[in-house]
ROZANU-851560 format. One record per residue (C-alpha): residue number from 1; y, x, z. Coordinates in nm, 2 decimals. Layout:
! residues N
<node><nr>NUM</nr><yy>Y</yy><xx>X</xx><zz>Z</zz></node>
...
//
This chain:
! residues 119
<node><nr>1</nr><yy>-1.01</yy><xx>1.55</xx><zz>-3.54</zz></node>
<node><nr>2</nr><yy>-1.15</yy><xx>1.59</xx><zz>-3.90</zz></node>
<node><nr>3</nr><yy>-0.77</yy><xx>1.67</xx><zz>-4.02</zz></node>
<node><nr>4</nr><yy>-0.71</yy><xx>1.90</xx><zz>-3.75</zz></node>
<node><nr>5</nr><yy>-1.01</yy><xx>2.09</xx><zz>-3.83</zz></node>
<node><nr>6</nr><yy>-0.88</yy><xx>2.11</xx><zz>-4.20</zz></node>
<node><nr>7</nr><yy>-0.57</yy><xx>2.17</xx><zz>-4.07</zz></node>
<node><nr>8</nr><yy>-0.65</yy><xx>2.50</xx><zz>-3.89</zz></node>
<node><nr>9</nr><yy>-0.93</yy><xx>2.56</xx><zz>-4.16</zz></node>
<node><nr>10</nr><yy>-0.63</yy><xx>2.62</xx><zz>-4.42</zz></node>
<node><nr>11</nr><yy>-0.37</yy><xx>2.77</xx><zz>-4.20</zz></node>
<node><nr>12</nr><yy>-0.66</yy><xx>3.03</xx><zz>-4.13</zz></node>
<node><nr>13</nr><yy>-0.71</yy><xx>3.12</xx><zz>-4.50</zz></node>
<node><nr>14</nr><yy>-0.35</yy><xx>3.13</xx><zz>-4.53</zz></node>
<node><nr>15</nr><yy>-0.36</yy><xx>3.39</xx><zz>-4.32</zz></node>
<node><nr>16</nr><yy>-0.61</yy><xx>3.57</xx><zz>-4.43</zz></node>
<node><nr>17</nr><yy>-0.48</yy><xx>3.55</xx><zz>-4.80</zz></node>
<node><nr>18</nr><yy>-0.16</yy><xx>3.66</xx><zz>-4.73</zz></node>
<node><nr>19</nr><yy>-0.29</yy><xx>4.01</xx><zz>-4.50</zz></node>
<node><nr>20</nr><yy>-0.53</yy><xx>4.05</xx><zz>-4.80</zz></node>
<node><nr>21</nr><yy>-0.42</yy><xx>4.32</xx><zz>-5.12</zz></node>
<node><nr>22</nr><yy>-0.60</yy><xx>4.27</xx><zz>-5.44</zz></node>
<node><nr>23</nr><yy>-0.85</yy><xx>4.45</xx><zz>-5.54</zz></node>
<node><nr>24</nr><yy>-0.98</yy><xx>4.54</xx><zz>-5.80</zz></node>
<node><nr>25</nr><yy>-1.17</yy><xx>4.24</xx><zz>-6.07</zz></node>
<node><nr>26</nr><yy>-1.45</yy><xx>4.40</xx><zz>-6.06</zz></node>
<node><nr>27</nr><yy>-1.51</yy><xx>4.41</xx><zz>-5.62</zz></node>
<node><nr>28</nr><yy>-1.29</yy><xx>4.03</xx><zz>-5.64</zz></node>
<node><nr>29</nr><yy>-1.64</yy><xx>3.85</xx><zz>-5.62</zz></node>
<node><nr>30</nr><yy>-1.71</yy><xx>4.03</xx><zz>-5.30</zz></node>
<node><nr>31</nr><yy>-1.43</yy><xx>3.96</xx><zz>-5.09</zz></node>
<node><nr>32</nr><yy>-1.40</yy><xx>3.60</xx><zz>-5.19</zz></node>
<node><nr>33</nr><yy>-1.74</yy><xx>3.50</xx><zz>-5.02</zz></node>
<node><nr>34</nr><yy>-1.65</yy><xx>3.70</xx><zz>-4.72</zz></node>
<node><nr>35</nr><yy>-1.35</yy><xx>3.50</xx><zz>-4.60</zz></node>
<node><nr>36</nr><yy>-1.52</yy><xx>3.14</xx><zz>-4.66</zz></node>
<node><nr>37</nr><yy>-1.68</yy><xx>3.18</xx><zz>-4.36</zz></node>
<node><nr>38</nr><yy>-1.36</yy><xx>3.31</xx><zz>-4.17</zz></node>
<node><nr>39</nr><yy>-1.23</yy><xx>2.98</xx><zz>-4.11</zz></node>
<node><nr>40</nr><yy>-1.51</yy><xx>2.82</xx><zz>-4.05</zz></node>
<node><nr>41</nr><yy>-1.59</yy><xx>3.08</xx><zz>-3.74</zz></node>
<node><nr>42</nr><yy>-1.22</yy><xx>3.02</xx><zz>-3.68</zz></node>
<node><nr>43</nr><yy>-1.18</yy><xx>2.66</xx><zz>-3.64</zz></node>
<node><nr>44</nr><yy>-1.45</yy><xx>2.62</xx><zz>-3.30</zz></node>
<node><nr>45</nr><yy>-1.21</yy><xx>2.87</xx><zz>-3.13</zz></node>
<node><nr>46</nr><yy>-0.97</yy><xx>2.59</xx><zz>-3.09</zz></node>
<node><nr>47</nr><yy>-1.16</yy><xx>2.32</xx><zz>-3.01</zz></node>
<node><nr>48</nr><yy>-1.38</yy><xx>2.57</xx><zz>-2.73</zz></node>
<node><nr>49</nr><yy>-1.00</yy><xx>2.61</xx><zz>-2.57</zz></node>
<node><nr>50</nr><yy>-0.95</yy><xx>2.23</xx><zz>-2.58</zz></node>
<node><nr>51</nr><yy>-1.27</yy><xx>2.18</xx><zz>-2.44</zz></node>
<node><nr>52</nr><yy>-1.25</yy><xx>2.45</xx><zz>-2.15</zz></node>
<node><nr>53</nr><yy>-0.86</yy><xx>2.28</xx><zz>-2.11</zz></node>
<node><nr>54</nr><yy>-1.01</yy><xx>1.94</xx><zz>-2.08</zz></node>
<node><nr>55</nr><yy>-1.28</yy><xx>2.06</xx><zz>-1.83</zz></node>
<node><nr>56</nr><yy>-1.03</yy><xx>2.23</xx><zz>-1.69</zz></node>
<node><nr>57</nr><yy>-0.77</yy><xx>1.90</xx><zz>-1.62</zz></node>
<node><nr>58</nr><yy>-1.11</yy><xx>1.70</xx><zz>-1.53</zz></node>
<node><nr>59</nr><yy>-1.23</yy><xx>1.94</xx><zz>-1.22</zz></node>
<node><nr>60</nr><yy>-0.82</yy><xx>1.96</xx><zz>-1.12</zz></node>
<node><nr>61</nr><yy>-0.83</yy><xx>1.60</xx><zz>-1.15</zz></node>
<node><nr>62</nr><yy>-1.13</yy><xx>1.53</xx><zz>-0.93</zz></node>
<node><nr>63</nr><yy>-1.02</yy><xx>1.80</xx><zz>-0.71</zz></node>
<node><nr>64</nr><yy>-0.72</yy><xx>1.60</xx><zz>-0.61</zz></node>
<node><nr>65</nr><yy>-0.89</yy><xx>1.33</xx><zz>-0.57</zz></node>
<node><nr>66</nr><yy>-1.11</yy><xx>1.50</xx><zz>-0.29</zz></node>
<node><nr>67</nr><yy>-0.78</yy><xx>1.63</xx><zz>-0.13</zz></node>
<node><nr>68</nr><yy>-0.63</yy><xx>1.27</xx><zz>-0.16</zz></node>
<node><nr>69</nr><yy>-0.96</yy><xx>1.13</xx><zz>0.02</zz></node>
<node><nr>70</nr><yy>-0.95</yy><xx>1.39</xx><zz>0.23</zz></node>
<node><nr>71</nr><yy>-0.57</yy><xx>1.29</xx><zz>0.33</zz></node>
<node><nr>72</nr><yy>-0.62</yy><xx>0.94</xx><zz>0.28</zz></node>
<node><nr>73</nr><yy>-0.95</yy><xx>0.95</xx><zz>0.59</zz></node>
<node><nr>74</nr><yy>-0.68</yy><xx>1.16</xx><zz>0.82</zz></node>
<node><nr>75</nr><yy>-0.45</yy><xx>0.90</xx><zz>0.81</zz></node>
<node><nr>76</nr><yy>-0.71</yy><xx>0.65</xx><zz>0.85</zz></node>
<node><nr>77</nr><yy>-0.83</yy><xx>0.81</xx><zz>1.15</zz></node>
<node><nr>78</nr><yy>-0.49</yy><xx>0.86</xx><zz>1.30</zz></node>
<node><nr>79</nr><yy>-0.39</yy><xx>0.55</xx><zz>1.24</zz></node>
<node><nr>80</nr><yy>-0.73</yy><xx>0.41</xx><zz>1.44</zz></node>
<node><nr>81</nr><yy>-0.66</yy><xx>0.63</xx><zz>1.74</zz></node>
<node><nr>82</nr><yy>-0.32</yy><xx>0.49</xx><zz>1.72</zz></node>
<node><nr>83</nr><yy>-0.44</yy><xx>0.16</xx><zz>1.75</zz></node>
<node><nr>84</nr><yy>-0.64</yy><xx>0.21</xx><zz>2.02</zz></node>
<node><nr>85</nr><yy>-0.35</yy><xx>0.41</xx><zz>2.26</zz></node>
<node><nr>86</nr><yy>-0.13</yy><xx>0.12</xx><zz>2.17</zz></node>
<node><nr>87</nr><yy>-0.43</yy><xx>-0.15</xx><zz>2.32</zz></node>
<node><nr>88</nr><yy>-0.46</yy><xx>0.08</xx><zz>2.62</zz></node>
<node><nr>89</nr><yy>-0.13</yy><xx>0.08</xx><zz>2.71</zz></node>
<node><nr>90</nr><yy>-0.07</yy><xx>-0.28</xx><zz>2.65</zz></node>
<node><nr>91</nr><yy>-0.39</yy><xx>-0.33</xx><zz>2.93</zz></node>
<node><nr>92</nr><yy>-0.19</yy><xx>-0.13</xx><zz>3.12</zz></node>
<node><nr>93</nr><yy>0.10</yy><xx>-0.30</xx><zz>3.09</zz></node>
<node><nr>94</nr><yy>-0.10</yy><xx>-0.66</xx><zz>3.10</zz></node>
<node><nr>95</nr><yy>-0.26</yy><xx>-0.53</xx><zz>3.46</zz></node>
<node><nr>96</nr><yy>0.09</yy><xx>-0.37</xx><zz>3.58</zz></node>
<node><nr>97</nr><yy>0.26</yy><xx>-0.73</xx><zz>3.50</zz></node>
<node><nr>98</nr><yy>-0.02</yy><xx>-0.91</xx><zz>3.66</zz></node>
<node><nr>99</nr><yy>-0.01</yy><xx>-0.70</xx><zz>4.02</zz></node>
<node><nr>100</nr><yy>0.35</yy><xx>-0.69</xx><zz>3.98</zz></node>
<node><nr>101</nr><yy>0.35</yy><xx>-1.10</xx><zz>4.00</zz></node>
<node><nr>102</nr><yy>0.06</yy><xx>-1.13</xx><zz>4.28</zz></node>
<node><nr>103</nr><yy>0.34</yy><xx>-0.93</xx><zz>4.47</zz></node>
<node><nr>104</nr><yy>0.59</yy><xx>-1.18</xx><zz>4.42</zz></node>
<node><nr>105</nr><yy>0.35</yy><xx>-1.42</xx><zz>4.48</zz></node>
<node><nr>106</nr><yy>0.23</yy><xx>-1.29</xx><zz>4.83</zz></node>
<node><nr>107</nr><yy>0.61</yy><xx>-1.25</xx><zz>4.90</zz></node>
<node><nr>108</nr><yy>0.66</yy><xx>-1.59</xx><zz>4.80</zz></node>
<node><nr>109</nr><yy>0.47</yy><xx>-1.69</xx><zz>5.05</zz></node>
<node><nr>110</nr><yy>0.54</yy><xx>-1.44</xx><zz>5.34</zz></node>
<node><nr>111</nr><yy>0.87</yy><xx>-1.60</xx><zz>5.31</zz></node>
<node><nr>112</nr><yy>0.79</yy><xx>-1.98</xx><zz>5.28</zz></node>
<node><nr>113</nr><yy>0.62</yy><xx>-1.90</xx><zz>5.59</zz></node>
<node><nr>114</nr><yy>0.89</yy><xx>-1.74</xx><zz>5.74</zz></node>
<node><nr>115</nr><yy>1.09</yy><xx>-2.06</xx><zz>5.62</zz></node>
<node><nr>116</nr><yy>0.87</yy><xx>-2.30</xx><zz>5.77</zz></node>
<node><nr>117</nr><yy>0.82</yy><xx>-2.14</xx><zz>6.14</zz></node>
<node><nr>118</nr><yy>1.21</yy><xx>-2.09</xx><zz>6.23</zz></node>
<node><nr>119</nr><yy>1.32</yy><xx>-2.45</xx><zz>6.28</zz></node>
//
């Protein structure tokens, strides 16, 4: 990070050296204490846009994590309701199988005793 700062530090004074036009000697003192502190007001601009991009990427990041939660409890409940249909209708079907075979059952019978009382 320290050669990054130095890094836009310079290329700042390089720019601001090459829009300059000498002067006079006897105003050069002047000016050269001025831009000093140009790069060094310079240089935060940078890192404030990294910071803002990083906050940024952080509060997109947890963002989609909501929506992803969010998604991920949908299915969750879908899947639950799902669950339970599917154990209603097998009762169903458990009950449906269950009268269906006391019916053959009953028949069963109704015709063993038809069986048994024609000799």
């Amino acid at each position: 990070m320290k050669k990054t700062l130095l890094v836009a530090a310079l290329a700042a004074l390089s720019l601001v050296a090459c829009g300059k036009k000498e002067e006079p000697k006897a105003s050069a003192p002047a000016p050269a204490a001025a831009p000093a502190p140009a790069p060094a007001a310079a240089a935060p601009a940078p890192m404030d846009a990294a910071k803002d991009a990083a906050a940024k990427a952080v509060d997109a990041s947890k963002d989609m994590a909501a929506k992803t939660a969010d998604v991920a409890n949908a299915a969750k409940d879908a899947t639950g309701k799902a669950v339970e249909a599917t154990k209603e209708a097998a009762a169903k079907s458990v009950d449906a199988a269950k009268d269906a075979a006391g019916k053959a059952v009953e028949a069963a019978k109704d015709a063993a005793k038809d069986a048994t009382k024609k000799p």
